[in-house]
Structures are given as structure tokens and as C-alpha cells.
DSSP file (Angstrom, degrees, kcal/mol; ACC not computed):
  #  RESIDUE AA STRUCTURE BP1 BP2  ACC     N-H-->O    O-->H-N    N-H-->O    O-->H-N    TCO  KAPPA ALPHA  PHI   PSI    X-CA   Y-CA   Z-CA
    1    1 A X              0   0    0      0, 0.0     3,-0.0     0, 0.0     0, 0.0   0.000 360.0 360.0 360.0  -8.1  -79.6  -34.4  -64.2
    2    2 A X        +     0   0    0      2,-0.1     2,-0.1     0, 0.0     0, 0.0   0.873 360.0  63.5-101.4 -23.9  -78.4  -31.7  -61.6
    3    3 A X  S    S-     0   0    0      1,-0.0     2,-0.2     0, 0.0     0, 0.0  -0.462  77.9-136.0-108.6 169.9  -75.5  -33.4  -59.9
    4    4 A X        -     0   0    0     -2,-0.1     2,-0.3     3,-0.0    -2,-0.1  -0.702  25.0-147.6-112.9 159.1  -72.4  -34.3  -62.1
    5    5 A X    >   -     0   0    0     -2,-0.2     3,-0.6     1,-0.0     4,-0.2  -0.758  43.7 -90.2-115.5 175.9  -71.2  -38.7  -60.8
    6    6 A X  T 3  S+     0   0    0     -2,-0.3     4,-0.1     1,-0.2    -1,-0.0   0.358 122.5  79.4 -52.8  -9.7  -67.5  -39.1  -61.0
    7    7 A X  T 3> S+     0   0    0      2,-0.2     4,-1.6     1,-0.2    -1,-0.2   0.871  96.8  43.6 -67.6 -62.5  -67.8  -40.2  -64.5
    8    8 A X  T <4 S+     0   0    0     -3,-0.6     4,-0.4     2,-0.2    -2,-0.2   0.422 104.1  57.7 -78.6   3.0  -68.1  -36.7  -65.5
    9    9 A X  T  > S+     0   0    0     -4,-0.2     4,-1.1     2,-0.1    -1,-0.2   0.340 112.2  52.4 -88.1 -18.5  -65.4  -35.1  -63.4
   10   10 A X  H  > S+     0   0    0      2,-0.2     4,-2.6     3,-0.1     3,-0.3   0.990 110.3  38.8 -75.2 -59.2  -63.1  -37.9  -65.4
   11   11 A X  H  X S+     0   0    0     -4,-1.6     4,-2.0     2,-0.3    -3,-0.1   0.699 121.0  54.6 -98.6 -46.4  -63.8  -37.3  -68.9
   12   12 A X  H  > S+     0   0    0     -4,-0.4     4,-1.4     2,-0.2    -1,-0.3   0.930 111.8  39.6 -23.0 -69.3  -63.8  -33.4  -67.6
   13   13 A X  H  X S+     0   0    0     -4,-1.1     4,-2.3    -3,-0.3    -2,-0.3   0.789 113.3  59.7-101.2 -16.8  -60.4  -33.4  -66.1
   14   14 A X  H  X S+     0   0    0     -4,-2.6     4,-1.1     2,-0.2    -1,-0.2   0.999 106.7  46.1 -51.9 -57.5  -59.1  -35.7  -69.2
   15   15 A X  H  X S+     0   0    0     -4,-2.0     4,-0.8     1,-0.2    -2,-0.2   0.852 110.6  53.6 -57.1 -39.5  -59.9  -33.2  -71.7
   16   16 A X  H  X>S+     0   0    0     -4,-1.4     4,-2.1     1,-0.2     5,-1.0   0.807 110.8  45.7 -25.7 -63.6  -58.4  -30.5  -69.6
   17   17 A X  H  <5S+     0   0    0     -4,-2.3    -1,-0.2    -5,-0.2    -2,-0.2   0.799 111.1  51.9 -73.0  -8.2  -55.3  -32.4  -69.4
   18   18 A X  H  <5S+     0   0    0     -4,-1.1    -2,-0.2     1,-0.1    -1,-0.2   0.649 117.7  43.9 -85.4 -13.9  -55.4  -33.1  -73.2
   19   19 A X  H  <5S+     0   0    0     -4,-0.8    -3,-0.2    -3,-0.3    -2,-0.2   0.799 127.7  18.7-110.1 -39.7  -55.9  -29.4  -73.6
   20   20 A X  T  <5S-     0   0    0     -4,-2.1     2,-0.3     1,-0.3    -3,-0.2   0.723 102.2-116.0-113.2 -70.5  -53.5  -27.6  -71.3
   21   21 A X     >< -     0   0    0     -5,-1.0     4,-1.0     1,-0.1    -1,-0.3  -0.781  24.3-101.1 144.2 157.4  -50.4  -30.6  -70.3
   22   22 A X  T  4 S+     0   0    0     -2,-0.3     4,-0.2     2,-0.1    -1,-0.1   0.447 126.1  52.4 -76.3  -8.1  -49.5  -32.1  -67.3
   23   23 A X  T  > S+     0   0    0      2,-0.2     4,-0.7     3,-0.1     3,-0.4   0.839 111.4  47.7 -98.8 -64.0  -46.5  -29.5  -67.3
   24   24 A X  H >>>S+     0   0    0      1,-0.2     3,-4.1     2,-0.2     4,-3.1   0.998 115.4  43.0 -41.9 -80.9  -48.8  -26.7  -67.8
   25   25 A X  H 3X5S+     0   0    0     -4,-1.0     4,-0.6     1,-0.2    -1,-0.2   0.730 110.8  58.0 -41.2 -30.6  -51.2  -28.0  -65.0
   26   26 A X  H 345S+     0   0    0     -3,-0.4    -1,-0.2    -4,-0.2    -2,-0.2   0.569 107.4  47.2 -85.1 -15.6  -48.1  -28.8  -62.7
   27   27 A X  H <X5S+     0   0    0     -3,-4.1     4,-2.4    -4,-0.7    -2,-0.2   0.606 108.1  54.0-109.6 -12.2  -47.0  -25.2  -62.8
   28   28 A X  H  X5S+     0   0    0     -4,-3.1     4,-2.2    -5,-0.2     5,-0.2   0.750 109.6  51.8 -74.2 -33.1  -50.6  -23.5  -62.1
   29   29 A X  H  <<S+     0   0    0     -4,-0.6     4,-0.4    -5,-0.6    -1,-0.2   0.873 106.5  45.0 -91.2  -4.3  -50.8  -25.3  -59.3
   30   30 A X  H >> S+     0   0    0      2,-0.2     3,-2.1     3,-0.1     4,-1.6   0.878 115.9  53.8 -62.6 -63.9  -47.5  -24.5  -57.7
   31   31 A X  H 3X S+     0   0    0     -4,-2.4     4,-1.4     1,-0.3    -2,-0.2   0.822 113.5  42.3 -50.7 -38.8  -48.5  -20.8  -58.7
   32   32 A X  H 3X S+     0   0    0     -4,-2.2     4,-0.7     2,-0.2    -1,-0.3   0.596 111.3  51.2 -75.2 -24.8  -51.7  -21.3  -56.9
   33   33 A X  H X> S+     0   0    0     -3,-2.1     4,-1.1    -4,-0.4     3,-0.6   0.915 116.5  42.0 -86.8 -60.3  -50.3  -23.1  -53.8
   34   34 A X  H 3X S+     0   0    0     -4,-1.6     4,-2.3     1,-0.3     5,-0.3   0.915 115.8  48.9 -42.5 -65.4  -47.4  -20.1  -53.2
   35   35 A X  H 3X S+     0   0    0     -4,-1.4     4,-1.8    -5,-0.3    -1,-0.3   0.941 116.5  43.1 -41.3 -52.4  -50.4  -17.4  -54.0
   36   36 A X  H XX S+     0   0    0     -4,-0.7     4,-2.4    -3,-0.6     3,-1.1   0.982 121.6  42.2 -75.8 -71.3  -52.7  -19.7  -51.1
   37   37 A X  H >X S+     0   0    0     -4,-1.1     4,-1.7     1,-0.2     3,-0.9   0.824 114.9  51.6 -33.5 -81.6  -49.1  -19.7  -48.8
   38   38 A X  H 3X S+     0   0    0     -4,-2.3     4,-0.7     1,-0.3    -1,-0.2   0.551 113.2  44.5 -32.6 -40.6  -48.4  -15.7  -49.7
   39   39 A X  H <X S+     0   0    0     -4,-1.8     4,-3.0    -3,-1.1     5,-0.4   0.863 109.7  49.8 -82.4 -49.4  -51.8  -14.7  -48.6
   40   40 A X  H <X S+     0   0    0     -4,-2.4     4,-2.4    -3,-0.9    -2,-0.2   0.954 110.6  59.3 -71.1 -40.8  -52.0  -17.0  -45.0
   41   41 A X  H  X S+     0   0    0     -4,-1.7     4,-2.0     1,-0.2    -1,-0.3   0.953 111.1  37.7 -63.8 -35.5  -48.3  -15.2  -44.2
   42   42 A X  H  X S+     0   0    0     -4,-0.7     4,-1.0     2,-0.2    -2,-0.2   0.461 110.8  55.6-111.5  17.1  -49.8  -11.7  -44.4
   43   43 A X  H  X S+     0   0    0     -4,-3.0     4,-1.8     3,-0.1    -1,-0.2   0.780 114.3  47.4 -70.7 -41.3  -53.0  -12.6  -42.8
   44   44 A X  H  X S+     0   0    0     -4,-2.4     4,-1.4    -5,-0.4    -2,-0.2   0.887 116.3  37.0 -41.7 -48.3  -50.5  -13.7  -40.2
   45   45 A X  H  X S+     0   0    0     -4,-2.0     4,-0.9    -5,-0.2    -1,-0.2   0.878 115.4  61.5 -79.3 -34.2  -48.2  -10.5  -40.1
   46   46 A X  H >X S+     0   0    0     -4,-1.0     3,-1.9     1,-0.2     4,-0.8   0.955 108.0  41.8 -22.4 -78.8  -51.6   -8.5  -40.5
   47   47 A X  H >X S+     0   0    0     -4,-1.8     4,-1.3     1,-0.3     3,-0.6   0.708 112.1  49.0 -46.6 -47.3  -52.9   -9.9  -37.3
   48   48 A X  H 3X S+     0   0    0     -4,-1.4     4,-1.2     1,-0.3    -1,-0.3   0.536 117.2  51.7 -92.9  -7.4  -49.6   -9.6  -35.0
   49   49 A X  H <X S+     0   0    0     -3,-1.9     4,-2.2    -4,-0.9    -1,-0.3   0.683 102.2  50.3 -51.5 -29.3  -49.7   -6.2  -36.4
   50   50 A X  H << S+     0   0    0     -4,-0.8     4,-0.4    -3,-0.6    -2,-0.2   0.836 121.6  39.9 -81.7 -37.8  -53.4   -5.2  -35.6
   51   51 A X  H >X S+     0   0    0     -4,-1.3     4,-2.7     2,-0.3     3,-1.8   0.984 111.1  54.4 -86.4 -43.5  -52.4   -6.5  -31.7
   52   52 A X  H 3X S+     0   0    0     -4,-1.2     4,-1.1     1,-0.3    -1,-0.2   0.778 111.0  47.7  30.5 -95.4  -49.2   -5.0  -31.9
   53   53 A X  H 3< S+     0   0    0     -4,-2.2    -1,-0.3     2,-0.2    -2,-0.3   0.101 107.8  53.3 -49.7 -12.0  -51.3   -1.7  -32.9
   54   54 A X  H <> S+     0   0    0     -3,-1.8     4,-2.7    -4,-0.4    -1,-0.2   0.599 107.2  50.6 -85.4 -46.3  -53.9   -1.9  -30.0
   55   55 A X  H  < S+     0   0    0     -4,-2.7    -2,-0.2     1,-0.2    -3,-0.2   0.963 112.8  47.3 -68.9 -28.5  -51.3   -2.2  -27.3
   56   56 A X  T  < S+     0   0    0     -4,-1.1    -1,-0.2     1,-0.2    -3,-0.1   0.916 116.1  44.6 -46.3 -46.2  -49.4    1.0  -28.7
   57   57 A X  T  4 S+     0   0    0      2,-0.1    -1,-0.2    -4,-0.0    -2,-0.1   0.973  89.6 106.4 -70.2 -49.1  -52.7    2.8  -29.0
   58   58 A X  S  < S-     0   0    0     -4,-2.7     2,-0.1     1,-0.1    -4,-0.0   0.149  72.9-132.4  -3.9 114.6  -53.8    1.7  -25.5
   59   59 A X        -     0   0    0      1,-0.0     2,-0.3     0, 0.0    -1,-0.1  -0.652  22.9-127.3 -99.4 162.3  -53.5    4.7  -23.1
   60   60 A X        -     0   0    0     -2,-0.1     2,-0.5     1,-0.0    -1,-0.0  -0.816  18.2-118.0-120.9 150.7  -51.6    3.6  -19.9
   61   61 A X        +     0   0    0     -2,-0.3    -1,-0.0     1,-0.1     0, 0.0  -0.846  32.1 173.3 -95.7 110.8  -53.2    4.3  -16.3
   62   62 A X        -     0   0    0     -2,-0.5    -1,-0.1     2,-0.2     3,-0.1   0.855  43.2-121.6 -78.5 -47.4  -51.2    6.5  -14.3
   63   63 A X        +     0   0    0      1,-0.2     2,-0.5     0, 0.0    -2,-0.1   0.380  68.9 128.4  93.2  18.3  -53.6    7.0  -11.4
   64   64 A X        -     0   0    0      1,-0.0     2,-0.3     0, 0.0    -1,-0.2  -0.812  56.5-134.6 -90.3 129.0  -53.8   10.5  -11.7
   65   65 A X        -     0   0    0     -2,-0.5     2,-0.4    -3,-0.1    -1,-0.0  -0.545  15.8-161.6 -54.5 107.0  -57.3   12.6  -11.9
   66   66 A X        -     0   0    0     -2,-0.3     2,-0.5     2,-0.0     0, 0.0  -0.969  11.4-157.8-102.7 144.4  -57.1   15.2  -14.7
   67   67 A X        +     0   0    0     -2,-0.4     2,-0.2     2,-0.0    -2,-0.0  -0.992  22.4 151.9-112.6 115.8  -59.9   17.6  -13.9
   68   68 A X        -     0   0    0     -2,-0.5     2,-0.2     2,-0.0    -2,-0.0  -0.714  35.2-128.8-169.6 176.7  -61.7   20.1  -17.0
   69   69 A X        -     0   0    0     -2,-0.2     2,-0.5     3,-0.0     3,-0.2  -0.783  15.9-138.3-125.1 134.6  -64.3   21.9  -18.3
   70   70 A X        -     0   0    0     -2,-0.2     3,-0.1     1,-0.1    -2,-0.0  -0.975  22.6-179.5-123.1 145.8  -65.7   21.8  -21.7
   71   71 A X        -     0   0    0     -2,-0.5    -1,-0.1     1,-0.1     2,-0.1   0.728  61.5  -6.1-125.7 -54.6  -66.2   25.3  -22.2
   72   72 A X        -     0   0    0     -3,-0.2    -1,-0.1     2,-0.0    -3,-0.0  -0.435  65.7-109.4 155.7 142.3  -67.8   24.8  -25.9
   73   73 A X        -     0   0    0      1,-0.1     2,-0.3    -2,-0.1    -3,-0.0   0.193  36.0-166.9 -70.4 131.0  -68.4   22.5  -28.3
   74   74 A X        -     0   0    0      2,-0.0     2,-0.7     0, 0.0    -1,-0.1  -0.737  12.4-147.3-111.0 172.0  -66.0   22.8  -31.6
   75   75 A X        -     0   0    0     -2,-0.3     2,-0.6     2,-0.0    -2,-0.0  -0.959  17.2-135.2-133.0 120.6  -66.5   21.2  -34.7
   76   76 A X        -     0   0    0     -2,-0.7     2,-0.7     1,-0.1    -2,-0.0  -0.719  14.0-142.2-101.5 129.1  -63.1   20.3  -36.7
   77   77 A X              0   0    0     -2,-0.6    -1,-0.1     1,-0.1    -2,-0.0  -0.658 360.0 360.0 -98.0  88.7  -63.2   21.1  -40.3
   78   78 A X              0   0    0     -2,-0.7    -1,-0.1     0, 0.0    -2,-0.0   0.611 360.0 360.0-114.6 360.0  -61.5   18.5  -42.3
């Protein structure tokens, strides 16, 4: 009684087509594969941005010693 057999995902996706079209149905699922495509390109551009953005940030190693004091402690007030 809990699981649905293939019987009832037919008789489901008949009424569905009787209800919307195959025309209908043929152009949600183009809009839904471009929306699935649109999203996986700017996790893509995301990512080569994010690494991008870590080597920028990266501080480069001169091999000089800077030498200081901290004198006392301020608290910035934003």
C-alpha cells in the first residue's frame, strides 16, 4: 500500500499528458534542462572564481622579517 508499481506511474503520467499536451510537456522540459545547464555553468564560473580569488588574496613571501610592537589593543567600530 506504500510503494506505488509501475502500473501507477502509467495511468499517472497518462493523465498528465491528457491534461497538460505533449507540446506543453516538451517545452517544460527544455525550460528545465537549460535552467539544470544555466546553473552547472555558474557553479563552474563560481568555482574558477573562488580559486582565482584565493591566489589574489594570497600574500607573497618576500623573505624579509618585519619586526613590531603591539603597543595596544584597538577595537574598530563598524
Amino acid at each position: 500500500m506504500g510503494s506505488f508499481s509501475i502500473w501507477h506511474w502509467l495511468i499517472v503520467l497518462v493523465i498528465v499528458m491528457m491534461i497538460f499536451g505533449t507540446k506543453k510537456l516538451r517545452n517544460m522540459g527544455a525550460d528545465l534542462g537549460g535552467a539544470v545547464r544555466g546553473f552547472k555553468e555558474g557553479m563552474r564560473e563560481g568555482g574558477a572564481e573562488a580559486k582565482a580569488g584565493e591566489a589574489a588574496s594570497t600574500p607573497q613571501v618576500t623573505g624579509k622579517t618585519v619586526e613590531g610592537e603591539v603597543r595596544e589593543k584597538t577595537e574598530s567600530k563598524a
